[in-house]
N, C-alpha and C positions, 0 to 999 in steps of 0.2 A: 320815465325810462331811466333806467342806474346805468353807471360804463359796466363794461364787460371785466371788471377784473381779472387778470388771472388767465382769462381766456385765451385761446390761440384759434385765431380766427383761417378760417381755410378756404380761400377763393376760390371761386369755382371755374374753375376751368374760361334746267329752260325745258323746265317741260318741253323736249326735242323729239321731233317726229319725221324722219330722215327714208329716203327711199329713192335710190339710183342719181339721176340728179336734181331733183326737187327734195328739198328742204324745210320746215316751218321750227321756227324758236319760238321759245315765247318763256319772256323772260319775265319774275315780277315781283318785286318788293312786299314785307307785311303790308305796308300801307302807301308803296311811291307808285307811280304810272307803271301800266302795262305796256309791254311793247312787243309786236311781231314781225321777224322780219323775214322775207320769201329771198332764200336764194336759189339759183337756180342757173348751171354752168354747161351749154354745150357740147357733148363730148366731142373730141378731136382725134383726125386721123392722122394726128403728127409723127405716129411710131412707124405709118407705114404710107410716106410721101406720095408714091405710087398710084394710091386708092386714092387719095385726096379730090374731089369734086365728080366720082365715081357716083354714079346712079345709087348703085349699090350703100352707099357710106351714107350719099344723102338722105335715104328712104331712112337708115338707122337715125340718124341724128336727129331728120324730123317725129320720128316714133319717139325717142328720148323725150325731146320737149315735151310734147303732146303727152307721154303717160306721166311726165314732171306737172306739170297745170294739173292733168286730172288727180295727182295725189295731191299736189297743195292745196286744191279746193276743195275736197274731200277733206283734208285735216283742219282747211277754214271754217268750214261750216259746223267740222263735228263741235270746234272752239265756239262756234257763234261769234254774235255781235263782239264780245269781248272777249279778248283771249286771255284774258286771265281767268276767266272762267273753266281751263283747262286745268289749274294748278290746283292743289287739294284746299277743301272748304275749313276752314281755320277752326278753332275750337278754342274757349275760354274756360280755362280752368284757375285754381288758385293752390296756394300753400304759404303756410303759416308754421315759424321755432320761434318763436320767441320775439323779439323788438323786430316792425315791422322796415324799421331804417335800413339795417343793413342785409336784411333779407331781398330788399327791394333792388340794391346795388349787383347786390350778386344774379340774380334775374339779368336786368341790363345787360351784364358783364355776357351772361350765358346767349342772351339773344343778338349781340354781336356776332359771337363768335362763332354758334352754330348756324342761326342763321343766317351772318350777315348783315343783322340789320343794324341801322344809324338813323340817328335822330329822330326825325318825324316819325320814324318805321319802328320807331320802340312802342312797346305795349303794354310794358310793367307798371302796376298802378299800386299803391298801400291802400287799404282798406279792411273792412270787419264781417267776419262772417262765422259762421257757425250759432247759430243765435234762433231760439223760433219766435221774436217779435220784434219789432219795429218801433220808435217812437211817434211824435206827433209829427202830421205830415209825411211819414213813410221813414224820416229820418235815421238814420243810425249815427250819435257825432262822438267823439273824442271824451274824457272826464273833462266837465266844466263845473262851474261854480254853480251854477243856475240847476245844474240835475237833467238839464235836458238832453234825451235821445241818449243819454250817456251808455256804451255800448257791453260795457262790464254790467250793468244792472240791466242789460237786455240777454246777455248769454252769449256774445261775440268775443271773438278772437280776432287778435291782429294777425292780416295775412294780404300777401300781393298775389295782384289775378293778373295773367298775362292771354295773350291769343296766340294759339302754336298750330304749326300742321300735325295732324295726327299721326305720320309716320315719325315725326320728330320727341314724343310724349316722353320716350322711354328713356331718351339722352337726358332731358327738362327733370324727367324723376331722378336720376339718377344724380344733377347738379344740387338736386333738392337733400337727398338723401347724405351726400357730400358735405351737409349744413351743419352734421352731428357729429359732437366730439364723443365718444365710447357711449355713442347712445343715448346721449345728452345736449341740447342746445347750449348752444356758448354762450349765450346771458344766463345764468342761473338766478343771477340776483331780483331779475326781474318772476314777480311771484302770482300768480291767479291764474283762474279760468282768460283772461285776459290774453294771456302767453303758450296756453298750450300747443302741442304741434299737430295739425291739420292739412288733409288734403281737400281738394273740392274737383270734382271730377263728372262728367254725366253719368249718370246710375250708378253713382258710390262705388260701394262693392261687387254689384251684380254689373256694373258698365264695361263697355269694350275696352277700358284704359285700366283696368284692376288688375290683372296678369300681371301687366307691365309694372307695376308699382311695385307689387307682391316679391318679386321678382329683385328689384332693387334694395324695397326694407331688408327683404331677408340677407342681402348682400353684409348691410349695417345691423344687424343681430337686432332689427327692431319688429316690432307686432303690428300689423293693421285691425284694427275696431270700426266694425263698420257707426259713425255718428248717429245717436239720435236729439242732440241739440242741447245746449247751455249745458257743457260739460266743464270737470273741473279741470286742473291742471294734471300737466302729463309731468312733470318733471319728477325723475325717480324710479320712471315706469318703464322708459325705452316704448312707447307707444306711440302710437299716430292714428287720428280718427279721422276717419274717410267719411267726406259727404256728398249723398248727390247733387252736385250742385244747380240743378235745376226747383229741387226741391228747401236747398240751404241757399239762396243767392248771395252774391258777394256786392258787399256794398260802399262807393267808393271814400275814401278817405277825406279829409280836409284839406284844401290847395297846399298849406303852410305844412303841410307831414308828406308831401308827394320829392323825392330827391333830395332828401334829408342826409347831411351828416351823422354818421351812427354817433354815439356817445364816447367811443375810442377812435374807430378811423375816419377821417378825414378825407373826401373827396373832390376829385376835381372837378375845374368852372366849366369843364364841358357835359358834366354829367349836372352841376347844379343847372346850368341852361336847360335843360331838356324842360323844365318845368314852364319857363317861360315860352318855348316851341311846344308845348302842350296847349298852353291857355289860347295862344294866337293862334291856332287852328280849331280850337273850342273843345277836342278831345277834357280836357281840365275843367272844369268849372265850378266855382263856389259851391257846396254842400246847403247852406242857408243855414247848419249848424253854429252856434256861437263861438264869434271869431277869425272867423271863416271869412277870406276875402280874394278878391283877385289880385 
């Protein structure tokens, strides 16, 4: 990877089911505990002290509870065993401009702040993709001396996969599209199929997430292509090649490239941490590519 000369780099930016007085939250992190909690509050005859211990009041008050329980169980069980199963089913997608270091930061940065999430709850990973083969062992690793799995002479690009809710896609493209300076990636320097800019998405072009994308490119005066694998470099082009990512997978990076200082900016020890709260929970793990270590 070369620094960014020149460049100007540009940062990117309970499930609630409520009814009279029964309540159900459920509240739940990318990756922390779920948690659900029942409230459920009495109505009171305090406006009209009079009625207060009234046949009348009590028959309401005990109907309150009583249709409170039958909507919280109702919204328990539509939750199930776990109530984070109420909250939308995550999806892994990826994107790739150029050096995968400071693409990766900008991700984190984004999944803070729309999502909220911190630490353990971050998702963003470096890694290669757009590529139609594999090396020995399944491998895809980094340029090494030895030639193995090396992922430029498999057809891959450098690119970070993160896991997002799908109503959130359109914001995540849009921090992505944010990445480009007049329709260009801020490393120029850095030169090959190696670099070019990609998305990875379920059913590419034809997937439920292509509107949204389409939608933002054109915001940045850039094109979508739908990918058919080991393309060349985009730079020049104002292009971005879409793949499906079911059929292009994304394969993960080398420990020592995960929360990397880019080649110009410099980041913090709480963001270089995260790598280390990656391995200790196992999310991270050595590649078996050369070099590659915990």
């Amino acid at each position: 990877h070369g620094g960014r000369g020149g460049g100007v780099v540009i940062p990117c930016g309970m499930v609630t089911t409520s009814a009279f007085a029964a309540s159900v939250a459920v509240g739940r992190g990318a990756r922390g505990p779920s948690a659900c909690r029942l409230s459920m509050q009495e109505p009171r005859a305090r406006s009209i002290p009079h009625l207060r211990g009234s046949p009348m009041v009590e028959v309401q008050t005990r109907r309150s509870v009583l249709l409170g329980l039958s909507i919280a169980a109702l919204a328990i069980g539509t939750l199930g065993s776990d109530p984070a199963m109420a909250a939308e089913e995550e999806v892994k997608v990826y994107f790739g401009c150029g050096c995968f270091w400071h693409v990766q930061h900008e991700f984190v940065v984004a999944e803070e702040k729309i999502l909220g999430r911190r630490n353990s709850q971050i998702t963003s990973l470096t890694g290669y993709a757009g590529g139609t083969e594999v090396g020995r062992d399944g491998k895809v690793c980094y340029h090494n001396m030895f030639g193995d799995s090396d992922y430029g002479s498999l057809g891959h690009s450098e690119a970070v996969e993160l896991s997002l809710p799908p109503s959130k896609f359109a914001q995540f493209a849009q921090v992505y599209m944010n990445l480009f300076i007049n329709g260009e990636r801020a490393d120029p320097q850095d030169r090959g199929g190696e670099y070019r800019s990609l998305v990875g998405i379920p059913g590419g072009m034809d997937g439920p997430f292509a509107e949204s994308l389409k939608a933002a490119a054109s915001s940045r005066g850039l094109t979508l292509v739908a990918g058919k694998g080991n393309e060349g470099d985009t730079l020049g082009k104002k292009l971005i090649y879409v793949y499906d990512s079911v059929q292009f997978p994304f394969h993960p990076a080398e420990v020592y490239h995960q929360f990397h200082d880019d080649m110009v900016d410099k980041y913090s020890r709480e963001y270089h941490d995260l790598k280390r709260i990656e391995l200790q929970d196992g999310r991270l793990k050595p590649t078996g590519c050369p070099g590659d270590s915990a």
